[in-house]
N, C-alpha and C positions, 0 to 999 in steps of 0.2 A: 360342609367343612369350611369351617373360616380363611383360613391361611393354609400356606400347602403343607401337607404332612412331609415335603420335603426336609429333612435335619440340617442342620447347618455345618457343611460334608467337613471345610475344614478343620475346625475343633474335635470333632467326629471322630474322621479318620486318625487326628494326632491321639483319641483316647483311646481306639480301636487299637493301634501300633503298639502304644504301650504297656494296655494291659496281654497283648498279644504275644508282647515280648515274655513278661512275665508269665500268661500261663502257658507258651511254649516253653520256658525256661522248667518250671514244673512238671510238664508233660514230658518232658525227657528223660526225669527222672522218674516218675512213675513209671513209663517203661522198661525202664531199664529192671526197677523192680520186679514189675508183672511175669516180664518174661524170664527173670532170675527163677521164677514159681513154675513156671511153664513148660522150661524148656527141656526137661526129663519126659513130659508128657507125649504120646504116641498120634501123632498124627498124622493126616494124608500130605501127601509133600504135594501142596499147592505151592503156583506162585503167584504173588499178587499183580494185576496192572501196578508196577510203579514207574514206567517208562522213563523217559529221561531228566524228569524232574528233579534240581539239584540234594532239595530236603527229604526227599522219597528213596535216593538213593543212597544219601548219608547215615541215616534210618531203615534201609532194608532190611540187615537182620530182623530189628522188632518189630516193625510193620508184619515181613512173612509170618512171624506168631503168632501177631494181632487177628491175621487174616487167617489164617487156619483154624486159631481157636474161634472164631465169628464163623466160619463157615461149620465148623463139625457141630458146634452147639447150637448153634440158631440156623441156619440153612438146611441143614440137613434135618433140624428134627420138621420142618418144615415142607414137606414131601409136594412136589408140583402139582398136583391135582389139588390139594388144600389153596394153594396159595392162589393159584387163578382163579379158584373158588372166590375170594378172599377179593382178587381183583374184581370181578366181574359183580360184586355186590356193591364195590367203590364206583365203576362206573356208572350201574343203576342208580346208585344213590345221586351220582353226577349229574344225568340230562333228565332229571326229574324235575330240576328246576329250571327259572328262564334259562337262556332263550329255550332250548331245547324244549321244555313245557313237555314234556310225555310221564305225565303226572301219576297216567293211569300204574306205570309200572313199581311206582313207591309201592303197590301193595304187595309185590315180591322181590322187592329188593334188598332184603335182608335174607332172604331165605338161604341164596349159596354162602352169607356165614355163618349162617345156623348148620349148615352142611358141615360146613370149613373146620368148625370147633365142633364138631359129633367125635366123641370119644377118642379126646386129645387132653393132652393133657395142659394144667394151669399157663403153664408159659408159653406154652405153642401158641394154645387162644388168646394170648396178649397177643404176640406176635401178627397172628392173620387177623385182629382186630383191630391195631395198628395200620395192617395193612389196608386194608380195608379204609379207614377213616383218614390215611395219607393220599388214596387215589382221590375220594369223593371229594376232601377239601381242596387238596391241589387243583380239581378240574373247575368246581364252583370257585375257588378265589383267584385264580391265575392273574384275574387283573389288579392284585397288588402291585405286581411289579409296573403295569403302566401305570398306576399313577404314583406311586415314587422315583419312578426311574422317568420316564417321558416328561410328567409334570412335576417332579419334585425333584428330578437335575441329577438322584441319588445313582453313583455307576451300577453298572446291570450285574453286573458281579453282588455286588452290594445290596441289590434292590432281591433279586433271586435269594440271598443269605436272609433277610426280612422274610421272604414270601416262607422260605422252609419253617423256618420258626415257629411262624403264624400256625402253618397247616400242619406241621408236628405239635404243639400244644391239643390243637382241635382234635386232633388225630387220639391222643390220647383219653379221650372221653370213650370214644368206640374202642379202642382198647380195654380201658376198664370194663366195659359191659361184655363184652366179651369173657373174660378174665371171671367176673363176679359171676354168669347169666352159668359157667361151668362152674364155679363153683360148687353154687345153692344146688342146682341141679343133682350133682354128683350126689352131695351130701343128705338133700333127704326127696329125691326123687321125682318132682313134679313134673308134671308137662309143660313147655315150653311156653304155651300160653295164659300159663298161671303165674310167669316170673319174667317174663320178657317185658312187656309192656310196661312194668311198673319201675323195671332198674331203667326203662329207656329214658321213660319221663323224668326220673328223678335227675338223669345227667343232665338229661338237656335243660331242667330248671336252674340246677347248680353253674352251670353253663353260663345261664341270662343277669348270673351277678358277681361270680369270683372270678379277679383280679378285674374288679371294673364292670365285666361285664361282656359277651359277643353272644348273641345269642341270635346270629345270623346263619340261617338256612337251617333252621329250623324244621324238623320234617314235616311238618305238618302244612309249611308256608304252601310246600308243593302243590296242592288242593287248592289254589286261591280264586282258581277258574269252575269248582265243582261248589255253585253256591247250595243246592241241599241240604250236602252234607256239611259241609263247614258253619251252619247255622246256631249251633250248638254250641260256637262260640261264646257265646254272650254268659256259657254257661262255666264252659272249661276252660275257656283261652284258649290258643292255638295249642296246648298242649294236649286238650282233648281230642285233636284231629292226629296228631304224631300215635297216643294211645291206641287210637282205632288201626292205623295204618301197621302198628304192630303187632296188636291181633290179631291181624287175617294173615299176615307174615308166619307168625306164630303158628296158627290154625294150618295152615299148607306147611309148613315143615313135619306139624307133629301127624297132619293125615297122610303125607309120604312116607315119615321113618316109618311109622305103622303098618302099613300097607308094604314097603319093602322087606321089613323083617318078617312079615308074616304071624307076628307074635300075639295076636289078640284081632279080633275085629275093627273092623274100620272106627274113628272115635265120633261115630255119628251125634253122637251127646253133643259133643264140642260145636260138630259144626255148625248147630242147627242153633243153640247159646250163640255164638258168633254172629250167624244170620240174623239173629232176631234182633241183637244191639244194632245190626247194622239197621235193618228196615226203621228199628223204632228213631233210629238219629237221622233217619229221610226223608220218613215221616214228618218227625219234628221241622228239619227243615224246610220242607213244603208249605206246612203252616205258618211257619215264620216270615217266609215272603210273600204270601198272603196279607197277613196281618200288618205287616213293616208297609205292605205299600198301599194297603187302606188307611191306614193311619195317614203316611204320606200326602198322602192324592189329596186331603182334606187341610191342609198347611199352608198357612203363607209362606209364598215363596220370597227368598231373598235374591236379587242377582248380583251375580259376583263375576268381576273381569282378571282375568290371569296376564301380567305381559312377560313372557320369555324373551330374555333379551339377546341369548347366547353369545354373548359375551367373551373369546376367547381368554385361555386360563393364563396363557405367557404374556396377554398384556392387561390382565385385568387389574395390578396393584401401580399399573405404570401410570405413574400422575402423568405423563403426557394426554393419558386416554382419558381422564376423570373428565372433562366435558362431554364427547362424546358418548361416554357410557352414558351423563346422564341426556344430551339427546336424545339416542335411542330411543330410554324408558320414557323420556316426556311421548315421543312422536309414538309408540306404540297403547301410552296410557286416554292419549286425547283421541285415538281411533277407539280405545275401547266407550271412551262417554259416548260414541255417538248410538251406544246399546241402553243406555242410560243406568250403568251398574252403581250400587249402592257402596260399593267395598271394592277395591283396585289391590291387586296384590304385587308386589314384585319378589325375585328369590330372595335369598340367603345373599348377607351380602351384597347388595347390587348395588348400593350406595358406596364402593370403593377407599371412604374416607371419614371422615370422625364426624359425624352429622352434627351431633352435639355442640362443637367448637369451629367448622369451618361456616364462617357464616354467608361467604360468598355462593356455597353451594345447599348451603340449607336454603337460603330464601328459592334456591331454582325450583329445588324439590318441592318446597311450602308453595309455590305456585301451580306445579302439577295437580296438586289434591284442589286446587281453588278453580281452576280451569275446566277441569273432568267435573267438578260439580260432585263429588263424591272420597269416601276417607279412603284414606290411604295405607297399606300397609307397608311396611318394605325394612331387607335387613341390614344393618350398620356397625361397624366394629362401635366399642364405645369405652368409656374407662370411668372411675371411681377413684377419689384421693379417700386411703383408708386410713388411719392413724400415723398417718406422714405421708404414705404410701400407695405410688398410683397403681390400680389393678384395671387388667382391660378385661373387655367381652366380648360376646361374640353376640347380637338384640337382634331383637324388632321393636319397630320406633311404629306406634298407629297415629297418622295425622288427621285433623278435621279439616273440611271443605273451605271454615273460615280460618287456616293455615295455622292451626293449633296444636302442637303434641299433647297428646290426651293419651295417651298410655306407651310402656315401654317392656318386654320383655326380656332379661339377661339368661342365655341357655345356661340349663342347670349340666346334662350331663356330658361332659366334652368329649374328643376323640384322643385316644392317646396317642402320645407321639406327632399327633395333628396340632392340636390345640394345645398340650399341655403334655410333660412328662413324669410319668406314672412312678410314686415313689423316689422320688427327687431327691429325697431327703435322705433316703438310705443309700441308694444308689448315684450319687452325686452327678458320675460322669453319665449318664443319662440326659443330666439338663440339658448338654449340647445338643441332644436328638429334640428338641420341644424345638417349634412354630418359635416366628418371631414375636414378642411378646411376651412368651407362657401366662395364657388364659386364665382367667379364675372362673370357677363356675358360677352361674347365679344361684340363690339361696331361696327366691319365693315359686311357691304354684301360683300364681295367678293367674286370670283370666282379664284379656280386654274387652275394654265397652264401648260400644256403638249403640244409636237407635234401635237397631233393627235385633240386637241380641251381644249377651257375650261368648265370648271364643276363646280357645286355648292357642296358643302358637306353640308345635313341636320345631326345633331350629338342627336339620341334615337327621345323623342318624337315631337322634332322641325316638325320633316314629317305631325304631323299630323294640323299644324299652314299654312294653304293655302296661305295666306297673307303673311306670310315669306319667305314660297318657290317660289310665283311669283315673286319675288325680286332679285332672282340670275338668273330668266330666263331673267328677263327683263332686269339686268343686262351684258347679252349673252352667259348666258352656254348654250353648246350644250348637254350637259346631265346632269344628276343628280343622285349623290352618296347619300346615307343615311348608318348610319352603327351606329350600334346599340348593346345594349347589356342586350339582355330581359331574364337573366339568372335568375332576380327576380320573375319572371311571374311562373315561374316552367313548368308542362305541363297542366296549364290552359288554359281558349281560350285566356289569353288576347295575346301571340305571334301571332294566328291565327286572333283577331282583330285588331292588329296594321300593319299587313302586308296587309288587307283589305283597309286600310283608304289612305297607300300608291298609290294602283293603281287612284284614284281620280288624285292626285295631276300631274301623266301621263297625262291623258286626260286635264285637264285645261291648262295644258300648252304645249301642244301636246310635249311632250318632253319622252326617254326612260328612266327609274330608275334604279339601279343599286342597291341590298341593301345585304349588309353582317352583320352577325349578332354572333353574339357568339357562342349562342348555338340553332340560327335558328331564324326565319326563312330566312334564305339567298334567294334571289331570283331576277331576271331580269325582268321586267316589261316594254312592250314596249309603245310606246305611244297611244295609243289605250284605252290603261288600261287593255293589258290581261297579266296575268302571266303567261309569256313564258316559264320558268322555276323554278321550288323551290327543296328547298333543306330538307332534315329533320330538326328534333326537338329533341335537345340534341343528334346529331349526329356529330362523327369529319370526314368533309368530304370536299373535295373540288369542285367550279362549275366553267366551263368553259363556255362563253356564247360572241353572238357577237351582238354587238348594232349599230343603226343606229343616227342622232342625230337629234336638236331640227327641227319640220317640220316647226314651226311660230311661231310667235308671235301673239297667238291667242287674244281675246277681253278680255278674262279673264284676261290672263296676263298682257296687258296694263293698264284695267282700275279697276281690282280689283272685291270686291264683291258688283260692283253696285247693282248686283236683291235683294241682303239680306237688302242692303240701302232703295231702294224704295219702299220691303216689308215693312219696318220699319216702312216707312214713310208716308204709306197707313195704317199700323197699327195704327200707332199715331193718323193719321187722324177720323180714326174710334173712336179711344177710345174718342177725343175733338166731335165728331158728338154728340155720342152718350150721351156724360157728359154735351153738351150743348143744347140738345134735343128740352127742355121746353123752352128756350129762344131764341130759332128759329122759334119755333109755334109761338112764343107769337111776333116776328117781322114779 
């Protein structure tokens, strides 16, 4: 991330008050209506917490309404054993990722809301799937709020109000599927693992592009340390790993309801189907690392020097520090020459200032790469005068050893709210929530060139956009840089979940990665998908490491995320089956 996804609290807050005023003004009068509807209606005389709060108790009457009718129609149809059900599959879903890494248990952690939603009705299982999808994403993103609140200044109050939002949108994906999975079901009968796996994928694709785009923690990411199975990548994308992890889900709900009801024989058919996709995609990937690392072992190696500069985040835009930082990166760049690397990387950003135009610190930099005897990569905000109009970016600048810029990369897809504010134009009072600047993104795929090969650069969380990065392999880098700067994350897991979601993006395109990072996690990743080497976490350290390059142009690469498409479009099919049911009997 370029600049801190910190908003610029005062404009902020003044739009926050104001439209606050106004939709409180409307809310008052909604209520008033509501419980005009209401309040003949028979229910338990709750009372709600509205303790001494002045607006809570000004508002009692309609509140108690509010709160009674919320508790008789949603809590109550909501029966405790459902809803811990509900939890306990949000926390599985939880520590299946970094740090936690107990990956093994993705392949039942779905099962207590396949329980949660057994013979419930449509809005319940929105409900516990909701529920469900608020616990897992609360516990995986929790570190919004440190780096909005910690590193982005935003009050905790305010940064917690972010973080809900976030993990209520997410949340509602697992709600839909929930919602749809009772549906289909109901309406023309299947088993579970005939209609689960295919509405799962469909979400989590829709996921990786509407409104922008998050297509983080992805189930599938969880397996990033089970290289076998995840090999198959190259074929499905990571969405082919989330598929698997829901038909065994699947498979163990429907051989316990079966088994518990007593209604028929155990669905040994099923499991043994299951079994056998499982073996043949283990198979598969056995061979695959076989194959990936005979191929390998026969390549010229390139070596490549990583310097972590860790750089603290509250003084890295501080021009006091702009020598210093570049210090640092000189004294860790001229220890890496004495490795003799071909290619010097620095993060995201670590040139604190417009390379482009400051010329007293371009020459410092342009003498790094002439020193080290080797090109340079490293990131730089930078700008564009467009038809009157300056627009900045967020690059990577590649120099030559005889202190040349020889290529330039402007990041295509930014962060919202970080880099840029999403729908500006409709929503106006938003732009005060955008980075200083507001971003534009870049417009080319391109790949840079060196001697020794060309390369794509991914700039922060582009890595984790599949569909982007097949773009520069197919374009014909022979490897792939990402550099980054997770200095917002603090020492949450999200550093340790963003370097997980990298090694995927190896395997789909059997290609080696290359990733430097500020303040971590630096690390080489072969095509394989194994992390060959890493670096610490907020540590200044340098990694020397040597790569081989892209093995093919696998089916991934050329033709994209067909299995998430024809997940899709099986799912679709399902939901038209099942919504046209009655007038299929009746032809």
């Amino acid at each position: 991330m370029l600049f801190s996804p910190c908003f610029k609290e005062g404009p902020f807050l003044h739009h926050l008050f104001q439209y606050s005023f106004w939709l409180g003004f409307g809310v008052k009068h909604s209520l008033a209506q509501i419980c005009n509807s209401m309040r003949d209606l028979n229910y338990p005389k709750l009372d709600p917490p509205i303790g001494s709060f002045p607006f809570l108790k000004n508002n009692a009457g309609s509140i108690r309404i509010i709160y009674q009718f919320f508790y008789s129609h949603i809590m109550k149809s909501i029966k405790t054993k459902k809803f811990l059900l509900a939890c306990l599959s949000g926390l599985l879903l939880c520590i299946i990722f970094p740090k936690f890494d107990m990956e093994i248990l993705a392949w039942v952690s779905l099962v207590p809301l396949l329980f949660a939603i057994q013979r419930e009705n449509l809005l319940t299982s929105l409900y516990l799937g909701l529920t469900t999808g608020f616990v897992s994403f609360l516990g995986i993103l929790y570190w919004v709020i440190v780096a909005v609140n910690t590193y982005g200044g935003i009050h905790f109050i305010l940064s917690g109000l972010i973080l809900l939002l976030l993990v209520v949108y997410l949340s509602l994906y697992v709600a839909v599927f929930a919602f749809l999975l009772n549906y289909i079901r109901r309406r023309i009968g299947w088993d579970m693992v005939a209609v689960a796996p295919f509405l799962w994928v469909s979400l989590e694709y829709v996921r990786s592009f509407f409104l922008t785009g998050f297509p983080w923690a992805t189930l599938g990411y969880s397996q990033y340390m089970s290289l076998p199975l995840i090999q198959v990548a190259d074929i499905t994308g990571v969405y082919g790993i989330s598929f698997l992890i829901l038909l065994v889900n699947s498979a163990v709900y429907d051989f316990i309801s079966i088994i518990g009801r007593g209604e028929r024989p155990p669905p040994l058919r099923e499991g043994i189907v299951v079994l056998a996709i499982l073996f043949v995609v283990f198979a598969y990937g056995v061979a695959q690392i076989k194959r990936v690392e005979n191929i390998s072992s026969r390549q010229r190696k390139i070596t490549i020097g990583l310097a972590q500069g860790n750089i603290d985040q509250s003084i890295k835009w501080n021009a006091a520090n702009q020598e210093e930082t570049l210090r640092i990166y000189q004294n860790l760049s001229l220890a890496l020459a004495k490795e003799k690397p071909s290619l010097i990387i620095w993060p995201e950003t670590a040139t604190p200032f417009f390379f482009q135009s400051e010329e007293k610190y371009q020459s410092l930099v342009m003498e790094v790469a002439e020193k080290a005897g080797a090109y340079l990569l490293f990131g730089s905000p930078s700008y564009r005068w467009t038809e009157g109009k300056v627009r900045y970016y967020n690059s990577a600048y590649l120099l030559s050893p005889r202190k040349e810029a020889i290529g330039r990369y402007d990041k295509i897809h930014l962060v919202p709210f970080g880099e840029y504010a999403p729908f500006s134009d409709f929503l106006f009072f938003l732009r005060s929530l955008s980075a200083v600047g507001n971003l534009s993104p870049g417009k080319l795929i391109q790949n840079l060139h060196f001697p020794l090969g060309d390369f794509g650069v991914l700039i922060c969380f582009e890595i984790i956009f599949p569909n982007l990065c097949r773009k520069f392999v197919k374009e014909g880098a022979d490897f792939l840089v990402t550099i980054t700067n997770d200095a917002w994350f603090g020492r949450t897991s999200a550093p340790h979940q963003h370097l997980s979601m990298v090694t995927f993006r190896a395997i789909e395109n059997r290609i080696p990665i290359v990733r430097a990072a500020n303040t971590g996690i630096s690390a080489f990743i072969d095509a394989k998908g194994e992390i060959r080497k890493r670096g610490g976490l907020f540590v200044q350290e340098t990694l020397i490491g040597q790569i081989g390059s892209r093995i093919e142009k696998t089916f991934y690469t050329r033709y994209g995320d067909v299995f998430a498409l024809v997940s899709s479009g099986l799912a679709f099919l399902l939901i038209l089956l099942a919504y046209f049911k009655k007038i299929l009997i009746f032809l």
